[in-house]
Kinemage of the C-alpha trace (Angstrom):
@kinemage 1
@onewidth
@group {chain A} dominant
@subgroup {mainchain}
@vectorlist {calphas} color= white
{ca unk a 1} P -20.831 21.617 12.973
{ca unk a 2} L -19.275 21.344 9.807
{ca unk a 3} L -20.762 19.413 6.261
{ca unk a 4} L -18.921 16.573 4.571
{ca unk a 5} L -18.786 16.156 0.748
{ca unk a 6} L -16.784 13.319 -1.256
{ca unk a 7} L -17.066 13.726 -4.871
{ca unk a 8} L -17.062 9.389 -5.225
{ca unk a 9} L -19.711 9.542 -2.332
{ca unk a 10} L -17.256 7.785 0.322
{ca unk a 11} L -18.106 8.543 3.989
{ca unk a 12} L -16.064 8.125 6.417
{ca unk a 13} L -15.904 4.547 7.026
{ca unk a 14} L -17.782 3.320 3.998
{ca unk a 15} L -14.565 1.495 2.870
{ca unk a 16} L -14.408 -1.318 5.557
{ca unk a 17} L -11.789 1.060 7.854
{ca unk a 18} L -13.330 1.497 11.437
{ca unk a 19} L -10.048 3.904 11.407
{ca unk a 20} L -12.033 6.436 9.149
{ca unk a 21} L -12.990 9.987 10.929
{ca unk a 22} L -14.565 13.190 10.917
{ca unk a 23} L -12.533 15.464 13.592
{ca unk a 24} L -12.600 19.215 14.841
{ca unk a 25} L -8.893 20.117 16.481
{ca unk a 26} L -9.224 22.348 19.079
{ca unk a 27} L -6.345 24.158 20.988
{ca unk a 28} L -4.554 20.857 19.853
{ca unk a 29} L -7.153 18.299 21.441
{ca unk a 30} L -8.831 16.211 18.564
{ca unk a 31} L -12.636 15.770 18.939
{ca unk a 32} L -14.548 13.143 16.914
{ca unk a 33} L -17.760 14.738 15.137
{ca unk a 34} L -21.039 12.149 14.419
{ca unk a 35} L -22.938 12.276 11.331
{ca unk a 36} L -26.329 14.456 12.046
{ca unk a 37} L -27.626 13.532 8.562
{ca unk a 38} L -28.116 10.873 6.192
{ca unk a 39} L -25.670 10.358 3.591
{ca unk a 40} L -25.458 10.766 0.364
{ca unk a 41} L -21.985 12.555 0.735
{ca unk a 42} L -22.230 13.536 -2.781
{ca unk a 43} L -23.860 16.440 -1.305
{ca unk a 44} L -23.200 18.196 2.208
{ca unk a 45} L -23.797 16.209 5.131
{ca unk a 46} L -23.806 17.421 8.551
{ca unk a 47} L -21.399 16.389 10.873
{ca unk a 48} L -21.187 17.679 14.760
{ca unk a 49} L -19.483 17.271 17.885
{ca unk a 50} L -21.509 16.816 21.437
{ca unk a 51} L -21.701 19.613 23.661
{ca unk a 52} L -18.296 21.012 24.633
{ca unk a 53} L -17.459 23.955 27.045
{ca unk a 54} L -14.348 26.209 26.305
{ca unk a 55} L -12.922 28.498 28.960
{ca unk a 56} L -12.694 32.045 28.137
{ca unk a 57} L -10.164 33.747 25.676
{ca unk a 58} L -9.381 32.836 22.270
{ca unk a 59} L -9.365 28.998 21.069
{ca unk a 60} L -7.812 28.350 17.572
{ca unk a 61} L -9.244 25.031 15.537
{ca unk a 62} L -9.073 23.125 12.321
{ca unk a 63} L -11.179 20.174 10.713
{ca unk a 64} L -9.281 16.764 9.847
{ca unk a 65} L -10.931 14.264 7.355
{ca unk a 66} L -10.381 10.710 6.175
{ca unk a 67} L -12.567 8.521 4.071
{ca unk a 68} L -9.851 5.541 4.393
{ca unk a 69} L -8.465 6.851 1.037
{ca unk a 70} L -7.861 10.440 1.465
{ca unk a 71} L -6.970 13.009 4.206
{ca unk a 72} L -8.443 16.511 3.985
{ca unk a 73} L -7.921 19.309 6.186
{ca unk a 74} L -9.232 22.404 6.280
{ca unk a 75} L -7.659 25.017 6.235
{ca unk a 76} L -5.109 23.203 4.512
{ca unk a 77} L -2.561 25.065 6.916
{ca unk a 78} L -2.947 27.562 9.889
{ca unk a 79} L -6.060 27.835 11.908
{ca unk a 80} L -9.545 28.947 12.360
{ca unk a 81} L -10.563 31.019 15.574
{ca unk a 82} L -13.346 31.628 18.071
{ca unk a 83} L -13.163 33.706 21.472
{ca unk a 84} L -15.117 32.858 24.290
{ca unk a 85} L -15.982 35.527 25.880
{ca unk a 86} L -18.188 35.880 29.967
């Protein structure tokens, strides 16, 4: 899960782009994420993928945003981590 903020309170797709997203990148496979809350976006709202299953070992990831005006991604470069473990 992560939360989604826009200072002008744009969510993704507010601005008439079905193109728009919310997406986790995992071991290089992009994932689109749903809203879980109600906007506003001026303030943190949830975002989350559906259930996912990740083999075992270490699986590297990073979080790709666009409101149809701006791309975020964070980290802005290299990648977060998790390890699966049995």
């Amino acid at each position: 899960m992560c939360d989604y903020t826009d200072s002008d309170g744009d969510g993704p797709g507010d601005n008439d782009s079905p193109d728009a997203y919310v997406h986790v990148v995992v071991d290089n496979i992009v994932y689109d994420m749903a809203r879980t809350e109600n906007p506003p976006y001026t303030s943190a709202t949830g975002f989350a993928v559906g259930n996912k299953s990740f083999g075992e070992g270490t699986h590297y990831y990073h979080f790709e945003c666009w409101d149809s005006w701006t791309v975020v991604r964070y980290p802005t470069s290299g990648e977060l981590s998790f390890t699966v473990s049995d």
